[in-house]
C-alpha positions in Angstrom: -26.2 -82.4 -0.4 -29.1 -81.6 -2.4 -32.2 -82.7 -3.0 -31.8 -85.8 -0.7 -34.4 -87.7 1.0 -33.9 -88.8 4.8 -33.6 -92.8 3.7 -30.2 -93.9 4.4 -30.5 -97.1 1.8 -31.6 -95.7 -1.3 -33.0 -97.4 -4.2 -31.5 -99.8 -6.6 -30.2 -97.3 -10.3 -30.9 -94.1 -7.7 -28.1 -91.8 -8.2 -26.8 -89.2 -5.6 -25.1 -86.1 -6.5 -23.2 -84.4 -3.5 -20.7 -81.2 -3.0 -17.9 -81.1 -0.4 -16.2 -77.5 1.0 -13.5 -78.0 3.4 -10.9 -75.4 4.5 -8.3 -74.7 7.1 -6.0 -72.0 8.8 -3.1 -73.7 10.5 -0.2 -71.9 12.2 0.7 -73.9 15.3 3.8 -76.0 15.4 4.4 -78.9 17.0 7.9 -82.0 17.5 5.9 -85.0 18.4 3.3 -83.8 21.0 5.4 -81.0 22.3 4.5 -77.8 21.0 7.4 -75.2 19.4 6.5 -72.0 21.5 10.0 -70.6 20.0 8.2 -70.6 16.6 5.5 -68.2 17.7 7.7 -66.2 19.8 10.0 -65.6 16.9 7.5 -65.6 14.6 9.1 -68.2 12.0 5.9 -70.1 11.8 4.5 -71.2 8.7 1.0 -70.4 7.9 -0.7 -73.4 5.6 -3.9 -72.8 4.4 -6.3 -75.5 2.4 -9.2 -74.8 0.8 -11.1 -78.2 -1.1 -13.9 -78.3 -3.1 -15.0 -82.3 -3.7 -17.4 -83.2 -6.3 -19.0 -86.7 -5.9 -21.4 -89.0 -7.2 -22.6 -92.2 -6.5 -24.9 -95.1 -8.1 -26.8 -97.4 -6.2 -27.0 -101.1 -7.8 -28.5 -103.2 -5.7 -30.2 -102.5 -2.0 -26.8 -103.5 -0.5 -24.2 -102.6 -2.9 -23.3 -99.1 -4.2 -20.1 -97.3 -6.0 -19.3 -93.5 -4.9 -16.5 -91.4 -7.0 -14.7 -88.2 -5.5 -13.1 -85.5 -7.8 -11.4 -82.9 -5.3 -10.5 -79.1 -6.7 -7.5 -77.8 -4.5 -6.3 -74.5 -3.3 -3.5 -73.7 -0.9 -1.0 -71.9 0.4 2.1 -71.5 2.6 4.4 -68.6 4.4 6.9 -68.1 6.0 9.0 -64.5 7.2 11.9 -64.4 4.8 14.7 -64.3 5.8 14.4 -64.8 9.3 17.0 -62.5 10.4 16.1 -59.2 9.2 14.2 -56.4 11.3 11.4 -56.2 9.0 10.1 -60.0 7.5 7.6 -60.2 4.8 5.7 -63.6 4.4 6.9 -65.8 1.3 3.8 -67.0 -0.4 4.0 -70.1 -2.1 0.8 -71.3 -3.9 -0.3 -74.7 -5.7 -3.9 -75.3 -6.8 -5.2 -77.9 -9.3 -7.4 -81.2 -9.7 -6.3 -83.1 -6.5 -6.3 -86.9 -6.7 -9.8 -89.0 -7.7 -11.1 -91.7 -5.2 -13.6 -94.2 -5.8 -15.0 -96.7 -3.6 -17.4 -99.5 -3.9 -19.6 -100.2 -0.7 -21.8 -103.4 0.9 -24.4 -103.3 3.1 -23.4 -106.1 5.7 -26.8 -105.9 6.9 -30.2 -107.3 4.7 -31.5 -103.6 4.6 -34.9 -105.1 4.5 -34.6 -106.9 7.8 -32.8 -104.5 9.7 -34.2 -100.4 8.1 -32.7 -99.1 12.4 -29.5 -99.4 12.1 -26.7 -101.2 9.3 -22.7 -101.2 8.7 -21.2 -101.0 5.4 -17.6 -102.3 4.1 -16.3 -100.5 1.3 -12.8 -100.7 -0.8 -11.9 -98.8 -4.0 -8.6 -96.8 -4.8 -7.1 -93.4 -5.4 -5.9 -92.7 -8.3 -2.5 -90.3 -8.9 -4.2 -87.7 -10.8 -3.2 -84.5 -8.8 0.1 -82.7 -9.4 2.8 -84.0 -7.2 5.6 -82.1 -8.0 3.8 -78.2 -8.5 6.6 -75.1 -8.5 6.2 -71.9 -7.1 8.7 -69.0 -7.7 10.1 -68.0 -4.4 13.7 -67.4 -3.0 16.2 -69.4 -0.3 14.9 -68.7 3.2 17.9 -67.2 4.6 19.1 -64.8 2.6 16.1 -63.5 1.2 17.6 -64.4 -2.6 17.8 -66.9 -5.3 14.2 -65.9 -6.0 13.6 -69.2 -8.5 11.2 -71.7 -9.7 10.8 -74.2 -6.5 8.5 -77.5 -6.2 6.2 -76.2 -3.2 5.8 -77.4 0.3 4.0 -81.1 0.5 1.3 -80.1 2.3 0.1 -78.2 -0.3 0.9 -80.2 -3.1 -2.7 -81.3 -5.1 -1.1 -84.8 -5.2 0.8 -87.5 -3.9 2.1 -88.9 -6.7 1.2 -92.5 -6.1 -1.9 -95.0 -6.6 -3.4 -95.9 -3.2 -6.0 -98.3 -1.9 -8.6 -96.9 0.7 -11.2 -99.0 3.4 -13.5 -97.7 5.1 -17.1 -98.3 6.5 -20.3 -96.4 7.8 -22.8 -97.4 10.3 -26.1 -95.7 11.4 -28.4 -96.8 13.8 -32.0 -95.3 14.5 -33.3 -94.3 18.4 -36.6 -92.6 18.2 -36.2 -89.2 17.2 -32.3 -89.2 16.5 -30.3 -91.1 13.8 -26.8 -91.9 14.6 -23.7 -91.6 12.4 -20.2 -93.5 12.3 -18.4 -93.8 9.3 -13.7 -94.7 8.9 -12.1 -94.7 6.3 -8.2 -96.1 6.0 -5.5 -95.3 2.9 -2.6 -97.6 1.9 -0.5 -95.6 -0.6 2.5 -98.0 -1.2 4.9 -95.8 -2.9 7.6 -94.8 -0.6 9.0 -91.5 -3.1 7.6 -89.2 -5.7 11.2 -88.0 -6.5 9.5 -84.2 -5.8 12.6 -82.0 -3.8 11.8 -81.5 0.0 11.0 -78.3 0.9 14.1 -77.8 2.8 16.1 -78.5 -0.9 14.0 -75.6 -1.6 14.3 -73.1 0.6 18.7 -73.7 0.5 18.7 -75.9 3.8 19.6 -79.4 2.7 23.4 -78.7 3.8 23.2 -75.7 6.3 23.7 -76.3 9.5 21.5 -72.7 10.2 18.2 -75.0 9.6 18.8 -76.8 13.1 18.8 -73.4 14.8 15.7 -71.7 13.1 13.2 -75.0 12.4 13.9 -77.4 15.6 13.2 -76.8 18.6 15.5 -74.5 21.6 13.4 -73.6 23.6 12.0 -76.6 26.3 8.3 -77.6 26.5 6.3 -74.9 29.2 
């Protein structure tokens, strides 16, 4: 955030410019809350990597009412050793990157900010709208064989979009002691759409009907 002042209720027609980096290296697999120590012992894991960049903006209309918009850049990745059986197992790459899907959200002071400047709660509700790429392809081959080295839709995880319109709630709360200023802030999404009719990974790596994925992606080995 730049160029911000240190007053948490900002001025009626103020706006607020911000920038958002978030990234992440994941690699540990887990069934439920039990974690696949075969997976790293094999090592078939996958590696996921996320990298976001979120550029928002927000407008202040009254002392208790304001309206914040979120456009998200997206960059990822995921591997895995293909195919699993061979001495030697190069990682797979599969990449998506793109405009990820835009949020906005209007917020309300439930507090008179004049009354009470040490400490408020807002309420806010807005939407997200479907404007990242759901169904993004990657050219890489079935796991198992090492072949069929196609154009695939990628991983979910990695996908810039869902797909589907979605309604978000969330609320923020700060409260003032002394020297410190303390920060709370939720936020909740509803995304009714059950389907974006984008093949499962598993279609893509040529385990939809092989009865090999049970023995390479679930678990066999019991929890240590």
């Amino acid at each position: 955030m730049f160029g911000a002042s240190d007053e948490i209720v900002f001025t009626p027609g103020e706006w607020q410019a911000t920038f958002n980096y978030r990234g992440v290296h994941s690699d540990d697999h887990y069934n439920g809350t039990r974690f696949q120590y075969q997976r790293e012992s094999a090592g078939t894991y996958v590696v996921n990597t996320q990298q976001i960049y979120d550029l928002g903006a927000s407008y202040t209309f009254t002392r208790r009412f304001s309206v914040s918009g979120s456009i998200p850049i997206v960059n990822a990745t995921w591997s895995i050793p293909t195919p699993p059986s061979a001495a030697v197992r190069p990682r797979r790459e599969q990449n998506a990157s793109g405009l990820g899907d835009i949020s906005a959200v209007g917020r309300w002071w439930l507090l008179d900010p004049e009354k009470h400047p040490r400490g408020n709660v807002s309420a806010g509700i807005g939407f997200k709208a479907p404007t990242g790429k759901y169904d993004s392809e990657d050219e890489y081959p079935d796991i198992l064989t090492g072949a069929n080295n196609t154009q695939k839709a990628v991983d979910q995880s990695i996908q810039p979009g869902d797909g589907g319109w979605g309604a978000s709630f969330d609320f923020q709360a700060y409260k003032r002691l002394k020297h410190m200023t303390f920060y709370g802030s939720g936020t909740y999404l509803a995304n009714p759409r059950d389907t974006n009719r984008t093949p499962s990974i598993i279609v893509g790596l040529g385990l939809g009907a092989n009865p090999a994925y049970a023995s390479l992606l679930e678990n066999s080995v019991p929890d240590q």
